[in-house]
C-alpha positions, -999 to 999 in steps of 0.1 A, spaced: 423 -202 -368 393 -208 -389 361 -198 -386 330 -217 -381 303 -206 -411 279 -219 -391 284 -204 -362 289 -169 -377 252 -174 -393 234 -189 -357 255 -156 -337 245 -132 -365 203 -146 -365 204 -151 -327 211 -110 -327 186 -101 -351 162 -123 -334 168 -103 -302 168 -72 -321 131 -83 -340 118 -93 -304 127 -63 -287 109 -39 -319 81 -59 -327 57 -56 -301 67 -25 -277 57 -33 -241 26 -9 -228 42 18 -213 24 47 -195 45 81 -192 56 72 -164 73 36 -173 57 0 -170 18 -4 -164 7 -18 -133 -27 -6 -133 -54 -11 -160 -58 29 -162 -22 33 -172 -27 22 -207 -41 41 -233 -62 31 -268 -82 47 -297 -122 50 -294 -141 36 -318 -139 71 -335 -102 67 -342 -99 92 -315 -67 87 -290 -85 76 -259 -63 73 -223 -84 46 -200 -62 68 -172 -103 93 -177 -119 61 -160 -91 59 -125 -115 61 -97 -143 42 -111 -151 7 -114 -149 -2 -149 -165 -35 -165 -144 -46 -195 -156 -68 -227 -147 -82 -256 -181 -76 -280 -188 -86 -312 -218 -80 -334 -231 -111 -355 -223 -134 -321 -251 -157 -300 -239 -136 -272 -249 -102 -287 -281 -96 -271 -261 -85 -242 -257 -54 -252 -290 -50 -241 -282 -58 -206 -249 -40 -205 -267 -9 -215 -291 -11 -190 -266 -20 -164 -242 11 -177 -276 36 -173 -283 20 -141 -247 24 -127 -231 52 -144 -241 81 -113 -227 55 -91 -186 58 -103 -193 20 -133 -186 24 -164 -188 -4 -189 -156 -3 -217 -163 -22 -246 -134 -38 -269 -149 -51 -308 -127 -82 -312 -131 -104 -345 -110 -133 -327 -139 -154 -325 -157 -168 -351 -153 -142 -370 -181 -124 -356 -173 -91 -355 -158 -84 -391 -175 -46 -397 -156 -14 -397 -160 11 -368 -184 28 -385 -204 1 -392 -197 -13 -358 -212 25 -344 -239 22 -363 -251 -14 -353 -244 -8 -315 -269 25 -319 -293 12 -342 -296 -25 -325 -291 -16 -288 -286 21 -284 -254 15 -269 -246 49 -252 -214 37 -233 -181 35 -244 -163 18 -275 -133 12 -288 -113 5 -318 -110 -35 -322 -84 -52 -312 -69 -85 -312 -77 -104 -277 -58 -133 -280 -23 -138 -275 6 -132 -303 21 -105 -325 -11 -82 -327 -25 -86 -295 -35 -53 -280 -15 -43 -251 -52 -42 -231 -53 -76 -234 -19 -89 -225 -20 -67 -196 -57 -77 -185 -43 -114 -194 -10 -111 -169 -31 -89 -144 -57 -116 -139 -44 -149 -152 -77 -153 -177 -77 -144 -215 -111 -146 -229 -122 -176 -247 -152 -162 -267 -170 -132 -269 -183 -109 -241 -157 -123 -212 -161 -98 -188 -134 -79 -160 -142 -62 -134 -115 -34 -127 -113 -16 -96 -110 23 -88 -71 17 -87 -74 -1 -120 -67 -41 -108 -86 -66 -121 -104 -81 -93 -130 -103 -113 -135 -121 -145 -165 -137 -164 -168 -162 -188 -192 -153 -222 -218 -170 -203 -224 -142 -176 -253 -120 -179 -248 -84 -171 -277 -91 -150 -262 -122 -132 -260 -119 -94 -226 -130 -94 -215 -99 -119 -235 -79 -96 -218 -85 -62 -183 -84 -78 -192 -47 -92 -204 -38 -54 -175 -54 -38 -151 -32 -60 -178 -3 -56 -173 -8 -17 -133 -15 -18 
């Protein structure tokens, strides 16, 4: 019987192909197994410190991708205001600095911080960036928020709404104020759920 060369080197990279998939990009996993809610995954704040979203179960969080040097940028202004307004009332707004589009968000954390408080006085939460879009280094965040609602963000400042059980249960294109009526009734729906 003779063996087949090529077959031997297909069988061998089929198995480290299965191997590569399976250690290259760990499924988000919560302590407790797979994530089915939004507050099951943890991150890193923008200060490199650990951060578990599982601190925001309970509220209704509003979710963006930001960037700093972007036509969009000015809402910070709004999403600050809306995150003072709110905040008493169980909202939070989550920020996410992504540099997927256009390149517009190409500073380091601290220079990121700095911008955010100097520019906007941006009081509500930040977090390391992250890659938004799909492949090898997107942030589990984002291919959860991407499954969970059926949307991935197509520039900066996309917006979810999550709910107090941590489902997405809205999404907003760049476009959307934070001041838009339609952004508004989705957060009092989920407020009211």
């Amino acid at each position: 019987m003779t063996t087949n060369p090529v077959r031997i080197v297909c069988s061998w990279l089929a198995a480290v192909a299965l191997v590569a998939a399976s250690v290259a990009l760990p499924a988000a996993q919560s302590s407790g197994g797979a994530v089915k809610s939004f507050y099951d995954l943890k991150t890193t704040s923008l200060d490199g410190k650990p951060a578990d979203l599982a601190q925001y179960r309970g509220k209704v969080s509003l979710v963006i991708n930001v960037a700093s040097k972007c036509g969009y940028t000015p809402q910070y202004e709004g999403l600050e205001a809306l995150y003072r307004e709110m905040k008493n009332k169980d909202v939070v707004v989550l920020g996410f600095p992504s540099n997927d589009f256009g390149g517009q968000e190409p500073g380091t954390a601290e220079e990121i911080a700095t911008f955010c408080r100097n520019s906007y006085d941006v009081t509500f939460p930040l977090f390391s960036k992250l890659q938004t879009k799909p492949g090898d280094r997107q942030s589990p965040i984002y291919a959860w928020l991407g499954k969970a609602s059926g949307r991935l963000p197509a520039w900066n400042f996309s917006k979810y709404v999550i709910d107090r059980n941590g489902q997405v249960v809205a999404f907003f294109p760049s476009k959307t104020t934070p001041d838009s009526a339609e952004l508004r009734a989705a957060l009092d729906r989920a407020l009211n759920q």
